[in-house]
C-alpha positions as CSV (number, residue, x, y, z in Angstrom):
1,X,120.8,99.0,83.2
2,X,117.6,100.1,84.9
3,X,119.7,102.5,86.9
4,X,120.7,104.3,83.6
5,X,117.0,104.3,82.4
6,X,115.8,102.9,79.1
7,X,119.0,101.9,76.7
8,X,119.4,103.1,72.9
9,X,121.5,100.2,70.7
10,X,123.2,101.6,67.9
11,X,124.8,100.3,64.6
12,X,127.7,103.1,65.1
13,X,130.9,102.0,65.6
14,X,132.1,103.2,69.2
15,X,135.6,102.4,70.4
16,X,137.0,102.2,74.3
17,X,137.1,105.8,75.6
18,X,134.0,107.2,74.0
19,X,131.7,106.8,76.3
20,X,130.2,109.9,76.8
21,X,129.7,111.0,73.8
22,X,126.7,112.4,72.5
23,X,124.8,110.3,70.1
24,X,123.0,112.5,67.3
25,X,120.3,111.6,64.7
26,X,120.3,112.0,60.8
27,X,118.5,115.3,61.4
28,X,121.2,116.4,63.9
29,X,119.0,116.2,67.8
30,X,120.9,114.8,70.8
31,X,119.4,111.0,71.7
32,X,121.5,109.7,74.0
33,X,124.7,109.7,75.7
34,X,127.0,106.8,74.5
35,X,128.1,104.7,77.2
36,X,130.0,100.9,77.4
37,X,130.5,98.9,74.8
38,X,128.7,95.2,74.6
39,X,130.4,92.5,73.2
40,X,128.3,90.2,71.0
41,X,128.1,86.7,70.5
42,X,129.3,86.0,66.7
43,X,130.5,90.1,65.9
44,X,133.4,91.1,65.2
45,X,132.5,94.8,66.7
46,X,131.1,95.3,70.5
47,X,127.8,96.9,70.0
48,X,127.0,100.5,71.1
49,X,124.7,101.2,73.6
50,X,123.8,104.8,74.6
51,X,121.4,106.4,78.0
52,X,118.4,107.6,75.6
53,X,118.0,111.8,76.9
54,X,114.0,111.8,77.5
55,X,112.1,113.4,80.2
56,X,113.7,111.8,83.0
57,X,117.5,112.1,81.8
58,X,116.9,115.6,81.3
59,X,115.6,115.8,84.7
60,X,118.7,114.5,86.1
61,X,120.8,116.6,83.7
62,X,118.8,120.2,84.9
63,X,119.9,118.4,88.5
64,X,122.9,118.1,87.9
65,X,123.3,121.9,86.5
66,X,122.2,123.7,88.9
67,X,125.1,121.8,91.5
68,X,122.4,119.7,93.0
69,X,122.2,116.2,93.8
70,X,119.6,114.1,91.3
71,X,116.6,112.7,93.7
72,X,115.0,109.5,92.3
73,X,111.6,108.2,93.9
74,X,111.6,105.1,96.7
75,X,108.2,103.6,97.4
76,X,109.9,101.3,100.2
77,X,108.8,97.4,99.4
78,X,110.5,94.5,98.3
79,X,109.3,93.2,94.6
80,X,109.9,90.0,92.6
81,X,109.2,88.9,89.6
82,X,106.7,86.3,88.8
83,X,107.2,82.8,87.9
84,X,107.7,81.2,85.0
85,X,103.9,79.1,85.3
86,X,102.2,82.5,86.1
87,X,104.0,84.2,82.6
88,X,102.8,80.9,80.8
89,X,99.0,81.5,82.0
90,X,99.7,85.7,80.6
91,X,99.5,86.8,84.0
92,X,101.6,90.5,84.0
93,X,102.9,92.9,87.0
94,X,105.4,92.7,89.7
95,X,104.3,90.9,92.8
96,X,104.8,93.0,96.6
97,X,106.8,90.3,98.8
98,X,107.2,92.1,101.5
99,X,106.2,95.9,102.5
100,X,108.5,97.7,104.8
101,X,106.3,99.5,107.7
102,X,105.8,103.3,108.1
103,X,107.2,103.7,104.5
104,X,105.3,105.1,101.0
105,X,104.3,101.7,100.3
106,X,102.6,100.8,103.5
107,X,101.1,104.3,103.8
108,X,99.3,103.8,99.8
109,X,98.2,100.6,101.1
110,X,99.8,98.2,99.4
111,X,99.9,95.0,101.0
112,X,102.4,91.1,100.7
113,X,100.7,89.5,97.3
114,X,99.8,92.3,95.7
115,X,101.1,92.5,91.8
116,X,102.2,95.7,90.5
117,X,101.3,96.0,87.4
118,X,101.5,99.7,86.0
119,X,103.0,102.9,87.5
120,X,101.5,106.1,86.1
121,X,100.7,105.0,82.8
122,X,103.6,103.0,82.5
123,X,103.1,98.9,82.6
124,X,105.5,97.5,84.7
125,X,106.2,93.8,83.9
126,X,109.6,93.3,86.1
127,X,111.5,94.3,89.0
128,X,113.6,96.5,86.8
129,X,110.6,98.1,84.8
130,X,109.4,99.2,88.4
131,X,112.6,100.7,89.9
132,X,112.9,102.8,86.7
133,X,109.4,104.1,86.6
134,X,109.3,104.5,90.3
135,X,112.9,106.3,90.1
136,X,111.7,109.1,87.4
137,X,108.8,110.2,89.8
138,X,110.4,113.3,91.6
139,X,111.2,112.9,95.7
140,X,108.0,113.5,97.3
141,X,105.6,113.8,94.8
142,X,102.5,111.2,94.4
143,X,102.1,108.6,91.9
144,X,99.3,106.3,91.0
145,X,99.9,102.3,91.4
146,X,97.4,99.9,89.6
147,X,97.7,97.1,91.6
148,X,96.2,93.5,91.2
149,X,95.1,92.1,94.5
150,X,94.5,88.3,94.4
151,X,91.3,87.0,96.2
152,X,90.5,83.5,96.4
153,X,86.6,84.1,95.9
154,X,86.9,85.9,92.9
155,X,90.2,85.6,91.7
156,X,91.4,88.8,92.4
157,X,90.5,92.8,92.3
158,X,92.3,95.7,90.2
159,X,92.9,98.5,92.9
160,X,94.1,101.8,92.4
161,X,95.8,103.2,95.1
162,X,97.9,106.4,95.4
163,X,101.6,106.5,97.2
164,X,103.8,109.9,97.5
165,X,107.3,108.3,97.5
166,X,110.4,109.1,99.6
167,X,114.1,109.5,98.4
168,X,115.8,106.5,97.6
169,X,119.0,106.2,98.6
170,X,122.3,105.5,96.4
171,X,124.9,103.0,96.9
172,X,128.3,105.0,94.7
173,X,131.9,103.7,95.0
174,X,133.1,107.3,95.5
175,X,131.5,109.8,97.8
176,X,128.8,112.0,96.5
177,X,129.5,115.7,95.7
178,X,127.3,118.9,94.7
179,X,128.0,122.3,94.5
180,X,124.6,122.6,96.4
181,X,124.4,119.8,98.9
182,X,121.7,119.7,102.3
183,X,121.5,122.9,104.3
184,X,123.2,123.2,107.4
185,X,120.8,123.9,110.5
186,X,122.8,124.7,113.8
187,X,125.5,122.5,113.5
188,X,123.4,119.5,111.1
189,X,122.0,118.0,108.4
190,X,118.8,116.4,107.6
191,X,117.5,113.9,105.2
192,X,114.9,111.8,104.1
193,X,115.6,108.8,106.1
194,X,115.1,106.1,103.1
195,X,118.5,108.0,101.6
196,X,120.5,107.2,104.7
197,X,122.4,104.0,104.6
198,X,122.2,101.5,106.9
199,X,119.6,98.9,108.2
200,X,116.4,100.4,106.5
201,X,113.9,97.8,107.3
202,X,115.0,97.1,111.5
203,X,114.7,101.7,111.2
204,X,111.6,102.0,109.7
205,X,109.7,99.1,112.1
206,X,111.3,100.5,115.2
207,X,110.2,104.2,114.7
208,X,106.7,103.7,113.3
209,X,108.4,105.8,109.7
210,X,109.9,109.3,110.8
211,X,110.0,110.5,107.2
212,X,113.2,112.8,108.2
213,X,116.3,112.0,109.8
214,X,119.4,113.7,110.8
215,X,122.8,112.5,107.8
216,X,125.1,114.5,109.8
217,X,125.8,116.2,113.0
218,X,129.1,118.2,113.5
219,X,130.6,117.8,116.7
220,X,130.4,120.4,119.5
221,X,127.5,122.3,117.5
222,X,124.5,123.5,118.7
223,X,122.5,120.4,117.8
224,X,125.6,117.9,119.0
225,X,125.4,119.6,122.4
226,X,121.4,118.9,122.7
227,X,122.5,115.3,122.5
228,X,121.0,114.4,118.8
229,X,123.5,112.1,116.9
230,X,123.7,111.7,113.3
231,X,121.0,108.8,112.3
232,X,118.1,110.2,114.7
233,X,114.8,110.7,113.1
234,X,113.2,113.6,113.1
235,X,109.2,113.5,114.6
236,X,108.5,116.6,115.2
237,X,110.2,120.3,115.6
238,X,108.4,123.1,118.3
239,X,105.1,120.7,118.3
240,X,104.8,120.7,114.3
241,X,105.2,117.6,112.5
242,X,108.1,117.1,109.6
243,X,107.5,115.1,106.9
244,X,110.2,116.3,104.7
245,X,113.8,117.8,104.7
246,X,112.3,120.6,102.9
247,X,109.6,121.4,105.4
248,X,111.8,121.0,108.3
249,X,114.0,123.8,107.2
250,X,111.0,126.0,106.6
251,X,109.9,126.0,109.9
252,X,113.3,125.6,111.3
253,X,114.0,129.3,109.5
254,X,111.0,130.7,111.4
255,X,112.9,129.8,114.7
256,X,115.1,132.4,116.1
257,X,115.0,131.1,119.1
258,X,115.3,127.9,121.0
259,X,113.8,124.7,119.3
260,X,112.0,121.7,120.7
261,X,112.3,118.5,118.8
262,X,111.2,114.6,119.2
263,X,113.1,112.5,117.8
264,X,113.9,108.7,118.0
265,X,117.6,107.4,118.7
266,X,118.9,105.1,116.5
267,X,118.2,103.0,119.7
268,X,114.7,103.0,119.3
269,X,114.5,105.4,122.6
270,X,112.1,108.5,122.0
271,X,113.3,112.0,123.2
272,X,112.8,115.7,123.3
273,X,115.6,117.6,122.8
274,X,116.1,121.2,123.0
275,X,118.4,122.8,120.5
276,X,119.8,126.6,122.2
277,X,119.3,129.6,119.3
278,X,122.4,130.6,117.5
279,X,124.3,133.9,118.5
280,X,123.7,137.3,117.2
């Protein structure tokens, strides 16, 4: 459910097949979008549940419009909840167990033991409040962490840091499609590296966290014939430093000649690699 966003329950009977639907109020606005049906312990009828449209479903819905792919924010750590005896004693947040290096998390400061325990100005009291708040800031934009760091002197310290978050990436039974999907530079695509799948954490501590890597390189292109592979992270292109898929193609585009990139094999190997300029 925290992938859908905050949940509306409804009273109106909903049957298999509408899910959907739009869900309207007495005065006639758009809520929510119905989706599946709950069965309840005790009711004769499964319970309604619809994805409540505010700020960030509309966000996703203007995404989705324009034929692009929805972006949702990654901060790059590993939370869990907190136990049952620190609930009891009214302690709140979502503790850090592990931060992945070179990743948005790392770079705000956040550090193993620290307890999340509001995003914006959103509390955050569970691993699912915190993927949904994080999720509805925008890919690469900044967002402010209060963070609770325990000290055994004094018990602890509110901090306030601030982390600009990557692109997290989405796991999908069927392949993704947009009418508008990652440019094409010389023969490849490019990414933040957090969306890529595959081993995230062994990536991120080998290269030091490239911010940019490449999704996909067609064979026998420009790029493929410079020896970059699809996975490669992206350090650097003609000396300037990339630290998103956006900036890369806007200094890419101001290339018309041959380009000069570092990158990191998916080997861990660090190379410069010239990429020839495209014919006339």
């Amino acid at each position: 459910i925290h992938q859908l966003g905050t949940m509306l329950h409804t009273d109106v009977k909903t049957v298999v097949g509408s899910s959907g639907g739009a869900l309207v109020d007495i005065r006639g606005r758009w809520i929510g979008l119905t989706t599946s049906l709950v069965a309840g312990w005790g009711q004769e009828h499964a319970a309604g549940l619809a994805i409540a449209t505010d700020g960030f479903f509309l966000r996703v819905v203007e995404a989705l419009k324009a034929g692009q792919q929805p972006e949702y924010g990654f901060l790059g750590i590993q939370p869990e909840n907190l136990g049952l005896a620190e609930l009891e004693r009214g302690s709140v947040g979502v503790r850090v167990s592990a931060v992945i290096p070179g990743l948005p998390g790392a770079a705000a400061g956040l550090r193993e033991g620290d307890v999340i325990v509001q995003v914006g100005s959103q509390a955050v009291s569970s691993r699912n409040d915190l993927f949904r708040e994080l999720a509805k800031v925008p890919t690469g934009q900044s967002v402010t962490l209060q963070v609770h760091r325990p000290k055994q002197s004094t018990g602890g310290q509110l901090v306030t840091l601030e982390a600009q978050l990557a692109k997290k990436f989405m796991a999908t039974n069927r392949p993704v499609y947009s009418l508008h999907g990652p440019t094409d530079w010389r023969g490849a695509q490019v990414e933040y590296q957090t969306a890529i799948a595959g081993e995230l954490e062994r990536i991120a501590v080998a290269r030091g966290g490239p911010k940019v890597a490449f999704l996909s390189v067609t064979p026998d292109s420009l790029v493929w014939r410079a020896g970059l592979r699809a996975g490669y992270a992206i350090t650097s292109i003609n000396g300037q430093s990339i630290q998103s898929p956006a900036q890369f193609h806007q200094v890419a585009s101001e290339i018309s000649g041959q380009a000069t990139l570092d990158v990191v094999a998916n080997d861990g190997r660090i190379l410069t690699a010239v990429v020839a300029a495209e014919e006339p």
